[in-house]
DOTORDREN-251553 format. One record per residue (C-alpha): residue number from 1; residue in three letters; x, y, z. Coordinates in pm, whole numbers, always signed. Layout:
k r px py pz
NUM ALA X Y Z
...
% end
This chain:
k r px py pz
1 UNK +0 +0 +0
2 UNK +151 +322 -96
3 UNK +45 +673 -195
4 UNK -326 +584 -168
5 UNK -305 +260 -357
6 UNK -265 -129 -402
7 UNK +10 -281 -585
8 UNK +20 -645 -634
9 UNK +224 -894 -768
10 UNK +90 -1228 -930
11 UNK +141 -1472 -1136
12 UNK +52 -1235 -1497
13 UNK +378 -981 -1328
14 UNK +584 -1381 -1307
15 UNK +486 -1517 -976
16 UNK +490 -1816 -999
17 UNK +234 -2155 -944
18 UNK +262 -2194 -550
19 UNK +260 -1776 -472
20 UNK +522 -1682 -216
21 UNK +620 -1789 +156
22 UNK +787 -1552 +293
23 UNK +941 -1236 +201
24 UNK +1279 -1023 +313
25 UNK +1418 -712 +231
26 UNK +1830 -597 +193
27 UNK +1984 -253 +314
28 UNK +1877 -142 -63
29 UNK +1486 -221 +13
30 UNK +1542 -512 -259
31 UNK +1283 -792 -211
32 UNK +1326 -1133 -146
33 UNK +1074 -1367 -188
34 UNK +1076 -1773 -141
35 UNK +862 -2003 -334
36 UNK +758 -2311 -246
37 UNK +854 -2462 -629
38 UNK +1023 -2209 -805
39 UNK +1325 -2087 -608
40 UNK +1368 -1731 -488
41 UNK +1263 -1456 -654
42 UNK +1422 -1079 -630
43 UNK +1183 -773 -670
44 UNK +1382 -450 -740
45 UNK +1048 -249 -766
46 UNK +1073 -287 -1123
47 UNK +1121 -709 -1217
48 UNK +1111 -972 -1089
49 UNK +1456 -1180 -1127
50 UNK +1484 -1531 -1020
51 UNK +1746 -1732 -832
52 UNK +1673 -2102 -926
53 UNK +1911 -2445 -919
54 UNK +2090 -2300 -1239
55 UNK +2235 -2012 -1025
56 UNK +2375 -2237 -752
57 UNK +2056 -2280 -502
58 UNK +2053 -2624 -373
59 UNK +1682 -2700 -469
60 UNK +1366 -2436 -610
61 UNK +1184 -2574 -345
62 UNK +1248 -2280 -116
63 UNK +1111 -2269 +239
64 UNK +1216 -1882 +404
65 UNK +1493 -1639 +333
66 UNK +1709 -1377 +545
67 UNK +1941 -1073 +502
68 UNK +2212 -1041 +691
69 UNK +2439 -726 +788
70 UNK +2654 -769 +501
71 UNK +2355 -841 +257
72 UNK +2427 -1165 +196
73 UNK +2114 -1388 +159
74 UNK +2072 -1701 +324
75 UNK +1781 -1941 +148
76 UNK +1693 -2208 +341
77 UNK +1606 -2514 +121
78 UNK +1405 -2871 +138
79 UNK +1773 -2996 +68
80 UNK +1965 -2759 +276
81 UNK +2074 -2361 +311
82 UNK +2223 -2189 -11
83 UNK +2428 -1839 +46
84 UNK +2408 -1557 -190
85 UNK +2614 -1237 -157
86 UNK +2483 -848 -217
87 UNK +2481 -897 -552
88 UNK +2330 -1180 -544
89 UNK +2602 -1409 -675
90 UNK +2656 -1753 -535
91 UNK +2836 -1777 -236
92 UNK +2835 -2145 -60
93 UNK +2573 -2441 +10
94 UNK +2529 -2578 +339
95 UNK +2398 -2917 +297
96 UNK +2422 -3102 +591
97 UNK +2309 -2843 +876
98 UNK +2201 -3061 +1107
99 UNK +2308 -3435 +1233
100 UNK +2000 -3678 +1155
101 UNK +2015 -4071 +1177
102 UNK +2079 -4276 +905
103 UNK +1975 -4296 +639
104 UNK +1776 -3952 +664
105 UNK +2056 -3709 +531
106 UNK +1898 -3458 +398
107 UNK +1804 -3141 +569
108 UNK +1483 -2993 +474
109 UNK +1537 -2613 +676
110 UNK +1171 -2494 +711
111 UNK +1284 -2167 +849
112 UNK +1617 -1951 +905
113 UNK +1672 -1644 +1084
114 UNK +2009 -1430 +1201
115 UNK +2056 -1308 +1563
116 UNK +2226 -940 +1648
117 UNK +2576 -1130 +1689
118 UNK +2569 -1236 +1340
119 UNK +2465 -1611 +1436
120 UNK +2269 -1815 +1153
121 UNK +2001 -1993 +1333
122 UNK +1822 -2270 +1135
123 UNK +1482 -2523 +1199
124 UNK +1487 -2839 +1072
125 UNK +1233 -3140 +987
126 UNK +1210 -3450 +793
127 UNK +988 -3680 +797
128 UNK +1075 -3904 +506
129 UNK +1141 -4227 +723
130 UNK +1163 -4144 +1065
131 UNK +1027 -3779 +1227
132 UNK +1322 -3615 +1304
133 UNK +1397 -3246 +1401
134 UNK +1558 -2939 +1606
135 UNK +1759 -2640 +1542
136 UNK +2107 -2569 +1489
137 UNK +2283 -2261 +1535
138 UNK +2598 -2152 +1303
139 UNK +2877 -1881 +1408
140 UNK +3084 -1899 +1085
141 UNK +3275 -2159 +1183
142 UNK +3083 -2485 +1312
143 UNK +2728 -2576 +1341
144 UNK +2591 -2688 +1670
145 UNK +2257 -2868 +1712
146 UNK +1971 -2914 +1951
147 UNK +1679 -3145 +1985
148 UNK +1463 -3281 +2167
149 UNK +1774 -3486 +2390
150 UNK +1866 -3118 +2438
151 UNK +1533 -3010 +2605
152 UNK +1349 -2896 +2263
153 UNK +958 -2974 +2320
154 UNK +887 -3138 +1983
155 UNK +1109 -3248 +1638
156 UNK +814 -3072 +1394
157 UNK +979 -2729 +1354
158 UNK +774 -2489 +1206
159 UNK +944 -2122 +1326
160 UNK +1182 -1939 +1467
161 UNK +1191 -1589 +1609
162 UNK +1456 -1423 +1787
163 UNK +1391 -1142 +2070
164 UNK +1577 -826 +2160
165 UNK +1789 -1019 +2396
166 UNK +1854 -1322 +2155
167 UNK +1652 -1574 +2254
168 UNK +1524 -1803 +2006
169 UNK +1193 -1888 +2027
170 UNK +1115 -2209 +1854
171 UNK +722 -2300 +1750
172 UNK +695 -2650 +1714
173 UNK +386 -2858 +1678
174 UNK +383 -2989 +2036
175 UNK +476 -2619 +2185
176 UNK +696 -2383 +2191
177 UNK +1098 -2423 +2327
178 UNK +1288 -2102 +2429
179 UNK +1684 -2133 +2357
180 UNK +1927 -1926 +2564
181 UNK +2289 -1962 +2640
182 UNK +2569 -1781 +2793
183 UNK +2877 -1794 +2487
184 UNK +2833 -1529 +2245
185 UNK +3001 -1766 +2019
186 UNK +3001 -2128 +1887
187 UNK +3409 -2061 +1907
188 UNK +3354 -2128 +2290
189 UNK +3137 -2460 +2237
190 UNK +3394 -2619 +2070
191 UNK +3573 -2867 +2286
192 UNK +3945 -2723 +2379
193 UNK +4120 -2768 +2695
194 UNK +3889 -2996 +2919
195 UNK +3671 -3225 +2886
196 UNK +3349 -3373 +2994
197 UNK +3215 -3725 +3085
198 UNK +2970 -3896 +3107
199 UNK +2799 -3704 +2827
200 UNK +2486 -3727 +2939
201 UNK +2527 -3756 +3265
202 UNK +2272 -3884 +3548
203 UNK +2440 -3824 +3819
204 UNK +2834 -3687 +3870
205 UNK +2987 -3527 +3597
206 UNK +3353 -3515 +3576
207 UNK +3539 -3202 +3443
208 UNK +3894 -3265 +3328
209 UNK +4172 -3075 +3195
210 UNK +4291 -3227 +2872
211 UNK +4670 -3220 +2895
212 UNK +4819 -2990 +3125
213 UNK +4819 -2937 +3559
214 UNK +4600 -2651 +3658
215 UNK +4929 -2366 +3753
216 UNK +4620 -2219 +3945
217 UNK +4263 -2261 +4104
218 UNK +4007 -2232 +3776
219 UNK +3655 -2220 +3880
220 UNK +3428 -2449 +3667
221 UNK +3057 -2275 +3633
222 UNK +2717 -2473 +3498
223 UNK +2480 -2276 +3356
224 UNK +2121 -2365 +3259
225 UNK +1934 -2293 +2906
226 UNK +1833 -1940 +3001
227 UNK +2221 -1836 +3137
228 UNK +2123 -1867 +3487
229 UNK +2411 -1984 +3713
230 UNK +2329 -2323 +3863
231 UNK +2656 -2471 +3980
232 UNK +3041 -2430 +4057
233 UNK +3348 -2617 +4120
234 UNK +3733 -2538 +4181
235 UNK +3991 -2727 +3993
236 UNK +4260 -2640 +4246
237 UNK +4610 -2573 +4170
238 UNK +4831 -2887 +4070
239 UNK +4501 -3058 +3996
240 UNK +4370 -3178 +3660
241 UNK +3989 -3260 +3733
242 UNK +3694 -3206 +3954
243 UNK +3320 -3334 +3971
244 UNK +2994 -3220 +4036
245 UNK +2657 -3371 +4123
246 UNK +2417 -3322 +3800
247 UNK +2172 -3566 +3976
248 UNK +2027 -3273 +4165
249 UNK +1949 -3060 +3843
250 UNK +1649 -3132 +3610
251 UNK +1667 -3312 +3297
252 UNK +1765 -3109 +3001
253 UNK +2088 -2900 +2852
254 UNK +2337 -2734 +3082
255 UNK +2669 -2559 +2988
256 UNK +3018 -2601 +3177
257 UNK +3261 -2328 +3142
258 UNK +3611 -2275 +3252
259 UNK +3825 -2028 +3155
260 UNK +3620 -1896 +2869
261 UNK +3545 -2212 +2699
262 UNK +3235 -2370 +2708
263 UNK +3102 -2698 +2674
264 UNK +2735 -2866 +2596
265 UNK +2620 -3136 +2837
266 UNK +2316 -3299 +2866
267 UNK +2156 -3425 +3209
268 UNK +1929 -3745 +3163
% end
């Protein structure tokens, strides 16, 4: 709607059989639209230009679409995530987003959306052979997953949104799961100096360092979903390992940090 009027777009202007999904816009007021057949479509105010198979996405069957701060566009798939950059030239696919059981490999992303640190933040369903699901979060580096083992309420994502303080809300067909975490980056997930085991854990966890002697007291912290602070430790000086008692905390997805580097765990 603008200056007193209706414009529309259908299929006589080239939308295509199967209308439009969703729709994003770049720092240029561009439009993106995805198409649940016919790829993705950009609207310049003028034409409508299409980015289809030919161009590099990894299937026309196109589910959602987001910008991100450097206007590249990431198009989430039935057969994965395809990245175009600000002018629209192919960038990189990501096909296998998120870890499923065999032999489901493909990853059918049914929505994608980018948080204010620049994280990509992805749903995921299949239910080809087996109903599988979750989310998984990438930094630019690694992609990190959570289901339902994780404390997600259901497999059949259908949304995500993301608040003003980053949590990701996740609508799912059984409810809707609120993700939170304390590491502004999936740097800090990846394993690096210590380690964790049993992983899951029902009852004592231990927290080891991989292959040095503590030179000093480091103070291991557990943190819940929503950042909250539920636990501490002290692997003392000279010592290379401490434990806590995860029998006392409800079932679900806790983080253990030390020294800056964190690590998943999940409580059974």
């Amino acid at each position: 709607f603008q200056d007193n009027s209706w414009i529309s777009l259908i299929d006589a202007d080239g939308i295509p059989f199967g209308g439009v999904t969703s729709v994003s816009f770049d720092s240029k007021n561009s439009k993106y639209f995805s198409t649940p057949l016919s790829g993705a479509i950009k609207y310049n105010g003028i034409d409508l230009i299409d980015i289809i198979e030919d161009d590099g996405l990894l299937s026309d069957k196109v589910r959602a679409i987001t910008v991100d701060a450097d206007d590249n566009k990431w198009i989430a798939t039935s057969d994965g995530i395809s990245v175009f950059d600000d002018r629209d030239n192919f960038l990189t696919n990501h096909k296998f987003v998120f870890t499923l059981p065999p032999p489901d490999s493909i990853n059918p992303v049914e929505d994608i959306q980018i948080d204010s640190k620049g994280r990509v933040w992805a749903g995921i369903y299949v239910d080809y052979l087996v109903t599988e699901g979750g989310v998984s979060m990438y930094d630019g580096n690694a992609w990190v997953d959570y289901d339902v083992s994780d404390g997600l309420v259901g497999p059949v994502v259908r949304e995500l949104a993301i608040d003003s303080k980053d949590d990701v809300w996740v609508a799912t067909s059984t409810g809707v799961t609120k993700i939170s975490f304390p590491p502004s980056s999936t740097k800090n997930l990846l394993p690096a100096s210590f380690e964790v085991f049993p992983n899951p854990v029902a009852d004592r966890l231990n927290i080891q360092l991989k292959s040095q002697f503590s030179n000093q007291d480091r103070q291991v912290n557990i943190f819940n979903t929503i950042g909250k602070l539920v636990d501490t430790s002290i692997i003392a000086k000279g010592e290379i390992q401490t434990s806590i008692e995860m029998g006392q905390h409800a079932a679900g997805m806790y983080f253990v940090e030390v020294s800056g580097q964190v690590v998943k765990v999940v409580v059974e």
